[in-house]
ZALO-978271 format. One line per field, with one value per residue (C-alpha): residue number from 0; residue in one letter; chain; y, z, x. Coordinates in nm, 2 decimals. Example, Ala and Ser with C-alpha at 12.3 -4.5 7.8 and 13.67 -1.06 7.14 Angstrom:
<rs>
i [0 1] .
aa [a s] .
ch [A A] .
v [-0.45 -0.11] .
w [0.78 0.71] .
u [1.23 1.37] .
</rs>
This chain:
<rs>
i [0 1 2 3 4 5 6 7 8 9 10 11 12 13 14 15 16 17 18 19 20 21 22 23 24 25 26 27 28 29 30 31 32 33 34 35 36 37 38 39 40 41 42 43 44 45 46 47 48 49 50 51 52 53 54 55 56 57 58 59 60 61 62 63 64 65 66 67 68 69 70 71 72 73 74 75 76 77 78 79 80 81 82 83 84 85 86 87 88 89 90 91 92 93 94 95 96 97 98 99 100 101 102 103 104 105 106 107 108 109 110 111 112 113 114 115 116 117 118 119 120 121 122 123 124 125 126 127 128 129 130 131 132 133 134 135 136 137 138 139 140 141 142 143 144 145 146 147 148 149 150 151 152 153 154 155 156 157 158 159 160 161 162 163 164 165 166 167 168 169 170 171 172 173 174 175 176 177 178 179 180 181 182 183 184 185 186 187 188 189 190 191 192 193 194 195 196 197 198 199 200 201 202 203 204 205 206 207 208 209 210 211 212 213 214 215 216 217 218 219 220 221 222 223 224 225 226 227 228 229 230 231 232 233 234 235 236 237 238 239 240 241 242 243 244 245 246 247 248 249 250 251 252 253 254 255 256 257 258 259 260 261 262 263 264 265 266 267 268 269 270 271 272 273 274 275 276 277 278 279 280 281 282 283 284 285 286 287 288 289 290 291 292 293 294 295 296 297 298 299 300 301 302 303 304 305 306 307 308 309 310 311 312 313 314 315 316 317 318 319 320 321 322 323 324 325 326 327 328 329 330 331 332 333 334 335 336 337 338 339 340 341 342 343 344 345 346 347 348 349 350 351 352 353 354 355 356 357 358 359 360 361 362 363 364 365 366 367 368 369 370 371 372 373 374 375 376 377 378 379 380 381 382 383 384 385 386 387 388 389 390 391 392 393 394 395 396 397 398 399 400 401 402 403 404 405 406 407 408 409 410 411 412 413 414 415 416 417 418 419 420 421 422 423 424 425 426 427 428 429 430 431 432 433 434 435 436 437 438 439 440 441 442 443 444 445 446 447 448 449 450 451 452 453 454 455 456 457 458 459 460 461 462 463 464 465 466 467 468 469 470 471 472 473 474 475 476 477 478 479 480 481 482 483 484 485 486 487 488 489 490 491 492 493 494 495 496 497 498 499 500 501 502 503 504 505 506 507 508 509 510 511 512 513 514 515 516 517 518 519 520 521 522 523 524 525 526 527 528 529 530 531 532 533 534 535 536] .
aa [x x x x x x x x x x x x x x x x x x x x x x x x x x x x x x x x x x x x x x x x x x x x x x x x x x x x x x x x x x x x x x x x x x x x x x x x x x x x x x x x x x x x x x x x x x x x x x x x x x x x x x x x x x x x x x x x x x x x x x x x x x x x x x x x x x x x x x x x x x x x x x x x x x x x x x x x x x x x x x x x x x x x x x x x x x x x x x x x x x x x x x x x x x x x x x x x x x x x x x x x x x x x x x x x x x x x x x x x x x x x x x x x x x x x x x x x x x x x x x x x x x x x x x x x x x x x x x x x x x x x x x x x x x x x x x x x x x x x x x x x x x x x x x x x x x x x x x x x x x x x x x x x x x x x x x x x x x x x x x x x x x x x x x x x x x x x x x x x x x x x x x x x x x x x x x x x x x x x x x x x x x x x x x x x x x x x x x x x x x x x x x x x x x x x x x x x x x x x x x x x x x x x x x x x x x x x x x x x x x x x x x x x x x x x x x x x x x x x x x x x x x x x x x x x x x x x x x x x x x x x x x x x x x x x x x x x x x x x x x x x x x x x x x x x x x x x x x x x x x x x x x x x x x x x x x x x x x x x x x x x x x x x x x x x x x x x x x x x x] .
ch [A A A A A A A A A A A A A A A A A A A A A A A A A A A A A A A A A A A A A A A A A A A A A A A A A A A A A A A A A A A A A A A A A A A A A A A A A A A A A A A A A A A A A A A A A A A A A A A A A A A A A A A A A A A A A A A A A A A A A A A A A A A A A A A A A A A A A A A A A A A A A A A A A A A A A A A A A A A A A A A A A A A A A A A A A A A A A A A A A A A A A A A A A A A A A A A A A A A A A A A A A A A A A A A A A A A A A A A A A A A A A A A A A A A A A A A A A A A A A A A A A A A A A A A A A A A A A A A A A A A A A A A A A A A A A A A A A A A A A A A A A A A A A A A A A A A A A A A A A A A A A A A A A A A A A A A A A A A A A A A A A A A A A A A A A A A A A A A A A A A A A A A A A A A A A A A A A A A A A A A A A A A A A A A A A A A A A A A A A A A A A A A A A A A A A A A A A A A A A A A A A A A A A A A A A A A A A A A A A A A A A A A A A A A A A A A A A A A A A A A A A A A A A A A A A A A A A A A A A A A A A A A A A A A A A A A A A A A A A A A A A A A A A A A A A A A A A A A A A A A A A A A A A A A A A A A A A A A A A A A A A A A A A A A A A A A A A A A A A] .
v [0.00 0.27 0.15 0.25 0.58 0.67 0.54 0.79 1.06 1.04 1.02 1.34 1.51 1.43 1.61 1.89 1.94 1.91 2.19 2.39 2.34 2.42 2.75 2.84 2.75 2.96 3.27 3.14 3.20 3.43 3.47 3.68 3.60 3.30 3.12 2.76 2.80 2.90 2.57 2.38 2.04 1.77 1.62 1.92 1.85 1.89 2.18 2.43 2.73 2.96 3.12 3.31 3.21 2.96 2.66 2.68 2.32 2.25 2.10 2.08 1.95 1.63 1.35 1.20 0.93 0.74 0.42 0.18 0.29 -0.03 0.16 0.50 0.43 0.36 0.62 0.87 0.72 0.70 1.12 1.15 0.98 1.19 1.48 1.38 1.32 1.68 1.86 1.72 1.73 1.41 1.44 1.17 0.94 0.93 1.08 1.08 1.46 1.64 1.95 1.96 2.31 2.22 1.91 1.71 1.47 1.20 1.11 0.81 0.99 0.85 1.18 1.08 1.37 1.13 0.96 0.69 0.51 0.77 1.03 1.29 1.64 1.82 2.10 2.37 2.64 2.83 2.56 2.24 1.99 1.77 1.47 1.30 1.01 0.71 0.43 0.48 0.44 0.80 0.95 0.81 1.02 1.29 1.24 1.33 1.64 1.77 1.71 1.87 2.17 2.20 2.44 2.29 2.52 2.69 3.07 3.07 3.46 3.38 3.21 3.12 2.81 2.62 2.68 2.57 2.77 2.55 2.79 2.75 2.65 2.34 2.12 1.91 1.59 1.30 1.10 1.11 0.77 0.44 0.28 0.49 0.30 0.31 0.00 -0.09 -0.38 -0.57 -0.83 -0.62 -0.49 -0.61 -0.38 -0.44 -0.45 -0.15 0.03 -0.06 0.03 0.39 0.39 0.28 0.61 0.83 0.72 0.72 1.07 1.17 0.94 0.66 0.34 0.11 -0.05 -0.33 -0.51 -0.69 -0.96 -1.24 -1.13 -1.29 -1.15 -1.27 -1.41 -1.30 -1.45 -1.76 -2.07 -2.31 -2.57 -2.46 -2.40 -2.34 -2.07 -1.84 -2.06 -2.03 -1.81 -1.53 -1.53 -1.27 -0.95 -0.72 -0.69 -1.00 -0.88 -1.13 -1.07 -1.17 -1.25 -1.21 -1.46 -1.51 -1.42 -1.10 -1.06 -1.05 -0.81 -0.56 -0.65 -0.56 -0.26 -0.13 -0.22 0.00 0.28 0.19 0.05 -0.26 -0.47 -0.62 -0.91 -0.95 -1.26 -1.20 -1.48 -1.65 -1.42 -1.28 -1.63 -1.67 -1.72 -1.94 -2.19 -2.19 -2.32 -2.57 -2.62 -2.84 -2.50 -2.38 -2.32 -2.16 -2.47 -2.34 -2.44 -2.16 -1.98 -1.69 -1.40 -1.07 -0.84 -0.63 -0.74 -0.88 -1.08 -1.40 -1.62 -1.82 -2.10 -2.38 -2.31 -2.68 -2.88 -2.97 -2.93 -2.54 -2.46 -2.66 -2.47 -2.13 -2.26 -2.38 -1.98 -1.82 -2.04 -1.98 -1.56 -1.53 -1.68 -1.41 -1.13 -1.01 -0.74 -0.85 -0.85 -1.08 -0.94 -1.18 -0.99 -1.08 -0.85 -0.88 -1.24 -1.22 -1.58 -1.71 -1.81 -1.57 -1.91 -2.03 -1.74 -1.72 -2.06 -1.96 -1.61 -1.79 -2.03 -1.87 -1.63 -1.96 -2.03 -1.66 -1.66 -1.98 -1.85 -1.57 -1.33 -1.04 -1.08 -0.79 -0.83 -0.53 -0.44 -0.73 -0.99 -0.83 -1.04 -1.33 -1.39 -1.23 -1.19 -0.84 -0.86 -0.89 -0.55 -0.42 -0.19 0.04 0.10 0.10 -0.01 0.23 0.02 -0.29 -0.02 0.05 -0.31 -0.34 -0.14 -0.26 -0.63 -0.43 -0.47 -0.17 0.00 0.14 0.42 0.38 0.49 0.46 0.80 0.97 0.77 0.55 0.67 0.50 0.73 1.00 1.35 1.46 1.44 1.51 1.25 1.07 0.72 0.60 0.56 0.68 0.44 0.57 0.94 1.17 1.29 1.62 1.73 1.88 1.64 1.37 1.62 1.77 1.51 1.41 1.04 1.09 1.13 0.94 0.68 0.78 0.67 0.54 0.64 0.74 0.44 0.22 0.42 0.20 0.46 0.56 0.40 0.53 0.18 0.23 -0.07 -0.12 -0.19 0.09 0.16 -0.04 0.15 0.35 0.69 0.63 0.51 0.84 1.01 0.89 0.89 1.17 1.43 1.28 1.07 1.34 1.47 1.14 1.12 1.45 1.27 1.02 1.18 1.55 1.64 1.74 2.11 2.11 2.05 2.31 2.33 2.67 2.63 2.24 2.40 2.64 2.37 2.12 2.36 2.41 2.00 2.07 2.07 1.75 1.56 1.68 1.61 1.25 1.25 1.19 1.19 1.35 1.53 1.86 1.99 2.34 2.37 2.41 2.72 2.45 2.60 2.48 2.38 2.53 2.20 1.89 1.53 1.45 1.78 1.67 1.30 1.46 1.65] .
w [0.00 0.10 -0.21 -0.45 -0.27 -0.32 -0.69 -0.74 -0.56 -0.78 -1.08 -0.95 -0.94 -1.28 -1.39 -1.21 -1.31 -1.67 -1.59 -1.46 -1.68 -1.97 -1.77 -1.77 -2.16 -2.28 -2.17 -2.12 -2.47 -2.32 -2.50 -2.55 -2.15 -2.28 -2.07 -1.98 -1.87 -2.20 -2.36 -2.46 -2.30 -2.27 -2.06 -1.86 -1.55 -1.21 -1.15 -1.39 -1.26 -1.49 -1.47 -1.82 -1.92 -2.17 -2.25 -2.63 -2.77 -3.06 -3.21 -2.88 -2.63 -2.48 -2.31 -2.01 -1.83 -1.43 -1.65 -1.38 -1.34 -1.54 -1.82 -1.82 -2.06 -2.31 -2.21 -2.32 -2.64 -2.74 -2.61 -2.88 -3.15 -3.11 -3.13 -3.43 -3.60 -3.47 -3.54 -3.72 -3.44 -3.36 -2.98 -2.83 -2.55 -2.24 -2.40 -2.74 -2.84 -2.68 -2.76 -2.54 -2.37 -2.22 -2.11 -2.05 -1.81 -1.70 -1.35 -1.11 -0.79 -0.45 -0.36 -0.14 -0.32 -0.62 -0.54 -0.81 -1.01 -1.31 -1.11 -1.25 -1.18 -1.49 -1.38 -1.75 -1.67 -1.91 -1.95 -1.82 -1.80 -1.54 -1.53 -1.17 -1.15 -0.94 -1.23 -1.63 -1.64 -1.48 -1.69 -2.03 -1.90 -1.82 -2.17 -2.35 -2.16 -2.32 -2.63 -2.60 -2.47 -2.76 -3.03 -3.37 -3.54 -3.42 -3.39 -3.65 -3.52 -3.24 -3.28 -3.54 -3.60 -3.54 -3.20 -3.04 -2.73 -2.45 -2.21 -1.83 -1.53 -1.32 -1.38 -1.11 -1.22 -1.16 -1.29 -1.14 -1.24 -1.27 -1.60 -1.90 -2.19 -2.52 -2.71 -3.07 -3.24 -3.45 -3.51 -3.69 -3.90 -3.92 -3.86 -3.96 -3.73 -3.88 -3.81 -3.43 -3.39 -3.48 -3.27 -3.00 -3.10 -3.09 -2.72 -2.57 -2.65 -2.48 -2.18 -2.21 -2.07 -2.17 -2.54 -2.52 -2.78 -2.92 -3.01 -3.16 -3.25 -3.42 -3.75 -3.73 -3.44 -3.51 -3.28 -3.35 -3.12 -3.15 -2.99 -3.24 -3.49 -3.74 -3.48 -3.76 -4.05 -4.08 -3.80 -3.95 -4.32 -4.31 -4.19 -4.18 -4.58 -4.69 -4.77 -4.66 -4.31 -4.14 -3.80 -3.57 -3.58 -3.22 -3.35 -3.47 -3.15 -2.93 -3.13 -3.09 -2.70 -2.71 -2.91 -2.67 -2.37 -2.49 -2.49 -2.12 -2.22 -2.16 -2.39 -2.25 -2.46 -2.49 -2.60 -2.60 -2.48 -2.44 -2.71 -2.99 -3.09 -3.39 -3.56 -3.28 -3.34 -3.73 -3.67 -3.41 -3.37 -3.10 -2.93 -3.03 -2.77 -2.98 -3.14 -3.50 -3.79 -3.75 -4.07 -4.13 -4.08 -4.19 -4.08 -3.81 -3.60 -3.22 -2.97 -3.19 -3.11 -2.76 -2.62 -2.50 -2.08 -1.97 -2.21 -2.04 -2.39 -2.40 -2.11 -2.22 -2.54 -2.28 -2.07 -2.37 -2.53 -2.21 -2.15 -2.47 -2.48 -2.12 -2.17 -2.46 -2.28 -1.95 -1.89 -1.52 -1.73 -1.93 -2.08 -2.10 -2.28 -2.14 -2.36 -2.54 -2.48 -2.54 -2.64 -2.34 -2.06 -1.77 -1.55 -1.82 -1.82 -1.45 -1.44 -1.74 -1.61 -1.24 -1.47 -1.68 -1.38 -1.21 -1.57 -1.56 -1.22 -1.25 -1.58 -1.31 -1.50 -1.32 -1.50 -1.67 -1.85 -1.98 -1.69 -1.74 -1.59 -1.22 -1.27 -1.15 -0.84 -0.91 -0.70 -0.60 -0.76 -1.11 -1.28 -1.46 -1.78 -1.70 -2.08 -2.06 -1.78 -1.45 -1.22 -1.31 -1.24 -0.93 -0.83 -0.91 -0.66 -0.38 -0.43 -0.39 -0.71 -0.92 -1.24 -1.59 -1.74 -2.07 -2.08 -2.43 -2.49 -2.35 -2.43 -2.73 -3.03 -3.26 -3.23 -3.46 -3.40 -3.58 -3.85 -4.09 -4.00 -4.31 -4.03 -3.71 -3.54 -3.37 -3.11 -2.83 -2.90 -3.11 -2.95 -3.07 -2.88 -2.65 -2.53 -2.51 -2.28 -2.06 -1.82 -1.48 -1.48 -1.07 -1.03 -1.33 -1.13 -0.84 -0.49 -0.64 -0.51 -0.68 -0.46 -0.73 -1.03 -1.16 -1.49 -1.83 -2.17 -2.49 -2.67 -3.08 -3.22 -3.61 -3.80 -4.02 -4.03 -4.23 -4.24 -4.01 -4.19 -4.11 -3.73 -3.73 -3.84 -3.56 -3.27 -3.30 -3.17 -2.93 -2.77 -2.70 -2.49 -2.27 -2.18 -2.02 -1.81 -1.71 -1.66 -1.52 -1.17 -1.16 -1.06 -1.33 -1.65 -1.84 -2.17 -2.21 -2.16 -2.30 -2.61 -2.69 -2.61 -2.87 -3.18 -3.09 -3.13 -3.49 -3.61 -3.39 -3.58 -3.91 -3.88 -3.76 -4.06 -3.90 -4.03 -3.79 -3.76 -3.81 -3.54 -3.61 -3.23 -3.25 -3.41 -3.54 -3.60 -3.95 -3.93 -4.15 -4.35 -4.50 -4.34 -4.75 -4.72 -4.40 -4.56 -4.84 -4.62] .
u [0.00 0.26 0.50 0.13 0.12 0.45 0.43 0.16 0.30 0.60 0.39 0.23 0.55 0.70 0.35 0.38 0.78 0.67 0.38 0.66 0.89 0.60 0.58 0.98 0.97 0.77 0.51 0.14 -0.05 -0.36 -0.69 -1.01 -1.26 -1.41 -1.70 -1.73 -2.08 -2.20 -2.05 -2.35 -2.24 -2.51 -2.59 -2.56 -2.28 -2.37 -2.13 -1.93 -1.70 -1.56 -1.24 -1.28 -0.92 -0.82 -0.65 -0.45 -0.49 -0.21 0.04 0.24 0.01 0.03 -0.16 -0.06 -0.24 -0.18 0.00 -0.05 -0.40 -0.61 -0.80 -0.66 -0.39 -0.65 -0.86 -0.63 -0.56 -0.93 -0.86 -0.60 -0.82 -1.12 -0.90 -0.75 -1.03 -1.21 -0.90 -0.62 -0.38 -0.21 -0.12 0.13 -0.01 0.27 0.57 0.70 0.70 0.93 0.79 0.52 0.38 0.08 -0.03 -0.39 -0.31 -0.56 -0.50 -0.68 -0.74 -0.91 -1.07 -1.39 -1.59 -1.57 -1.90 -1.94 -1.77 -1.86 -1.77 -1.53 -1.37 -1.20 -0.99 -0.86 -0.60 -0.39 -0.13 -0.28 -0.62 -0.64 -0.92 -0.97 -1.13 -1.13 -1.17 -1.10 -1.52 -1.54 -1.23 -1.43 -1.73 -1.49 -1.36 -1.67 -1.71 -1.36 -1.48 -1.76 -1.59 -1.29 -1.44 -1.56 -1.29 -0.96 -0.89 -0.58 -0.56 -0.40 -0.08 0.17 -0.03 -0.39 -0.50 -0.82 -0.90 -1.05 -1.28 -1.10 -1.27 -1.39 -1.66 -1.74 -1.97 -2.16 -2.44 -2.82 -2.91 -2.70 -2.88 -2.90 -2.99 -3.11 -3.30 -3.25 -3.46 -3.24 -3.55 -3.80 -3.57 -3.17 -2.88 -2.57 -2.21 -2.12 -2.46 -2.43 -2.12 -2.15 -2.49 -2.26 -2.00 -2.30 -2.45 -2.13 -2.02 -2.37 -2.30 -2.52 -2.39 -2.65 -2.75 -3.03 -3.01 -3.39 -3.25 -3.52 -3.92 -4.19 -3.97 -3.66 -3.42 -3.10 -2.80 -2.67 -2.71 -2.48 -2.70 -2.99 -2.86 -3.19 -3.29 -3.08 -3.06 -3.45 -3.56 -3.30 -3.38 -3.67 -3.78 -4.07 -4.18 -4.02 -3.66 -3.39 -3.29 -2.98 -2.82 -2.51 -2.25 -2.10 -1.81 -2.01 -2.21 -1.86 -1.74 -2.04 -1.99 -1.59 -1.67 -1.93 -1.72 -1.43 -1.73 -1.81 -2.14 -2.29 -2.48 -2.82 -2.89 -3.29 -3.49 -3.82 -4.11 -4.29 -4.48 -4.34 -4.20 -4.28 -3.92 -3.83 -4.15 -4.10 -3.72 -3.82 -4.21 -4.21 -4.17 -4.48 -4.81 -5.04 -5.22 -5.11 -4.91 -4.58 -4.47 -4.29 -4.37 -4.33 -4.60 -4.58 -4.93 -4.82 -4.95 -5.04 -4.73 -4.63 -4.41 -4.54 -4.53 -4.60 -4.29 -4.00 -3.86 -3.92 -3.70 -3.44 -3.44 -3.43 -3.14 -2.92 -2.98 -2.91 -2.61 -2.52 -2.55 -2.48 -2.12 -2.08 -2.18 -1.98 -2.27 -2.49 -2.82 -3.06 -3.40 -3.66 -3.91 -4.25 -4.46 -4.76 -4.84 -5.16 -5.28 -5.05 -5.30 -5.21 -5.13 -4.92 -4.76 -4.64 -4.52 -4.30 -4.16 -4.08 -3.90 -3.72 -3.60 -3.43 -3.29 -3.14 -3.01 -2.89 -2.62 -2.53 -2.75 -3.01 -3.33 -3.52 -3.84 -4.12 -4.33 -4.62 -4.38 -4.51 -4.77 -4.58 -4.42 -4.05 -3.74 -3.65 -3.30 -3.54 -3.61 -3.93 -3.88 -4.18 -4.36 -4.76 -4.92 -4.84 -4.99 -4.69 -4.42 -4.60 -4.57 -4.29 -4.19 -4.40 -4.26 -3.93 -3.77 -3.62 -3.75 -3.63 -3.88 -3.95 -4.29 -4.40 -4.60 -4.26 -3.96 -4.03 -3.81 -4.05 -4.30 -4.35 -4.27 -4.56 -4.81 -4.54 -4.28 -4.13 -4.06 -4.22 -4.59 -4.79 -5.04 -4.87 -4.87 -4.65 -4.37 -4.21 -3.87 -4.05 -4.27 -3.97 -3.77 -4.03 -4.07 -3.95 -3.84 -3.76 -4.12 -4.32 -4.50 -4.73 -4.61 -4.28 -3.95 -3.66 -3.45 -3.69 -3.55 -3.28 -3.28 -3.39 -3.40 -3.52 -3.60 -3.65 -3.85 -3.79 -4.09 -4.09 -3.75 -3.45 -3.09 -2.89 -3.05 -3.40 -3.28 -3.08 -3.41 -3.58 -3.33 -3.22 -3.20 -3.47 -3.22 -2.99 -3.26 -3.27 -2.91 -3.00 -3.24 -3.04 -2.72 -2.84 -2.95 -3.34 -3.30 -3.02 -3.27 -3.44 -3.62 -3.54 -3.20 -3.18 -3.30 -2.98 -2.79 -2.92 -2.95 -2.55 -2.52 -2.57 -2.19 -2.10 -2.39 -2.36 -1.95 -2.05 -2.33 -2.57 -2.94 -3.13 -3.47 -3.46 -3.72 -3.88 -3.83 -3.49 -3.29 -3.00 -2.64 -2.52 -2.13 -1.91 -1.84 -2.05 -2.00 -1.85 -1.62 -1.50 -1.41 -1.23 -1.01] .
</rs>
């Protein structure tokens, strides 16, 4: 222990000498008062205080990281990356320019006023950042704040060469809920790798540390199973309107979960049942409970399709897929579905969600399932993704198990903006980006305490949509909007405020080309450059 501390200490040190020695080199570059207030990060942090100074970012900057510190080596890499790609400065990682003049240095720190492991203070002067976090998980977060705050283009009036002026100041930050998810059906409609990944990019840089992943539907199922193996070889070869579907590999699968994991967000695998079954019974229909002959389908009506609750054989098909996913996917959660089984018998039903819990427990696995599964007699370490009916969140929390909101009329990125909107639908209610913002998440369900609220996800089910454009459409920027949520205190979240903030997310999203809605609601700021000018440069 006193051989760490003095480790660190040291580490400390050689910082501060090259700080010093930064200082002796050359004079301080000043520049016009700037005001890190008036940066439109979001999610908002819990605390910003400007010092109206700046921090010149250029050529002869560099990254330093705690190297012992598990994560934060990488950490500042992914730094140096973003960087590069934002502003054409390649920055060393831990040495390796010697002509440095300011440094961003990304240290592990046991500060008690680091309450979580996301927690994060970021500290810009004239010649230095500093990150402090306690794990590389709170340095990520701390991460996407700094890139938030480095201007879209540099001020070229102000030095020989480039220079981006970072705003100084502290911002002192942590997150409001733990789980801050977003959903994506793969099943409805198939997304690629490549589409996922970049969906992955996009969350993370707004905070989220959560992507469910809908897995298998009536439609398609679309993760291989070794064990059953037609599950994809006829269960994956359609889609809603008949064009040829698809499916992860596990080889695939692993490498969305590795991807997303050097993002800081974990993957919830979900396999929906016993409804929405249908691809499941046309592979193998000796899994089938619904008295009809299964064939696929390709429509987008629900509530038809069921396992068979009383055959032995049904939940050894369930414990050879958890097995099977659970082993790929470090993540503590399994989603179970439970939705919209209307043709189960509510018996039937309960028998099968108290069995398939034991099934996910027993793969070391926390069991989630949409909020009709309070029907049955659930442990308290299960969760309930609140979406329709109020009084199952409320149960929920009286049997004394935890909740995600994803209220359907508030949080469902399906739904249509308005009349006009090219994608989506509308059953629940349109929701503008207004109407997915203004809400309070802390206080949705009567009687329920926030020690209940586990988080937020914004889930975005597929049926009318088919490429990463027309998911881009709909997400965003909605989904901006609910990292706020999730990330940002109560008294910290205004519409009036949220608003300014967003239009200035413009050049981010238009760099990353992104397809998003442009709301009427929002005043957008244009960037200087198109996505394809960006490529060509």
């Amino acid at each position: 222990m006193e051989k760490s501390i003095a480790i660190r200490a040291l580490a400390v040190l050689f910082i501060l000498a090259i700080i010093a020695a930064c200082q002796e080199q050359k004079p301080v570059i000043t520049f016009p008062p700037t005001d890190l207030a008036e940066v439109p990060m979001i999610p908002k942090p819990l605390k910003t205080i400007p010092t109206h100074t700046a921090f010149g970012l250029d050529s002869r900057t560099g990254i330093y990281t705690a190297e012992t510190a598990s994560g934060f080596k990488e950490v500042g890499q992914f730094l140096a990356d973003k960087i590069k790609a934002k502003t054409q400065l390649r920055l060393s990682v831990n040495g390796g320019n010697e002509e440095v003049d300011r440094i961003i240095y990304i240290n592990q720190s046991d500060s008690i006023s680091l309450s979580s492991e996301e927690a994060y203070q970021l500290y810009i002067t004239a010649d230095s950042v500093i990150i402090n976090a306690k794990t590389a998980e709170g340095a990520f977060r701390a991460v996407q704040t700094l890139r938030q705050v480095i201007p879209e283009e540099s001020n070229d009036t102000l030095a020989p060469e480039s220079i981006w002026p970072i705003p100084s100041g502290k911002i002192i930050d942590n997150p409001n809920m733990e789980y801050r998810g977003a959903m994506l059906d793969v099943a409805r409609h198939f997304f690629s790798v490549e589409d996922v990944k970049k969906y992955i990019d996009l969350l993370a840089y707004y905070k989220f540390n959560v992507l469910h992943l809908h897995l298998t539907d009536d439609q398609g199922w679309r993760i291989e199973i070794k064990s059953w193996p037609r599950l994809t070889e006829v269960g994956g070869s359609t889609e809603v309107g008949g064009a040829e579907g698809g499916f992860y590999t596990q080889e695939d699968y692993t490498d969305i979960v590795n991807y997303a994991a050097k993002h800081f967000i974990t993957i919830v695998p979900e396999v929906d049942m016993p409804g929405h079954t249908n691809a499941a019974s046309v592979a193998y229909p000796i899994l089938n409970g619904n008295g009809k002959v299964p064939q696929l389908y390709t429509g987008t009506r629900v509530g038809f399709s069921t396992f068979d609750a009383n055959k032995d054989t049904v939940y050894s098909f369930i414990d050879d897929v958890v097995r099977e996913i659970s082993e790929l996917t470090p993540g503590p959660y399994f989603h179970i579905g439970g939705d919209e089984s209307h043709v189960t018998k509510k018996k039937d039903y309960i028998l099968f969600v108290e069995k398939v819990e034991k099934i996910v427990q027993k793969h070391g696995k926390r069991m989630i399932g949409w909020d009709e599964i309070t029907q049955a007699n659930i442990g308290t370490n299960s969760i309930a993704q609140h979406w329709e009916n109020p009084a199952n969140g409320i149960a929920a929390a009286k049997n004394g198990s935890q909740i995600i909101l994803s209220p359907a009329k508030k949080a469902y990125l399906d739904m249509q903006y308005d009349t006009l909107s090219k994608y989506g639908l509308h059953w629940a209610a349109y929701i503008p980006v207004d109407s997915a913002y203004i809400w309070t998440p802390e206080t949705y369900l009567e009687g329920v305490s926030i020690d209940h609220i586990l988080g937020i996800e914004a889930p975005l089910w597929s049926e009318t949509i088919s490429n990463i454009d027309e998911l881009e459409y709909l997400a965003f920027p909605r989904v901006i909007g609910y990292s706020e949520l999730g990330w940002s205190s109560e008294a910290n979240r205004s519409w009036e405020n949220y608003k300014v903030r967003l239009a200035k997310q413009a050049p981010f999203l238009d760099r990353m080309d992104v397809k998003y809605y442009p709301s009427k609601l929002i005043d957008w700021e244009k960037s200087k450059y198109t996505y394809e000018e960006i490529q060509k440069d």
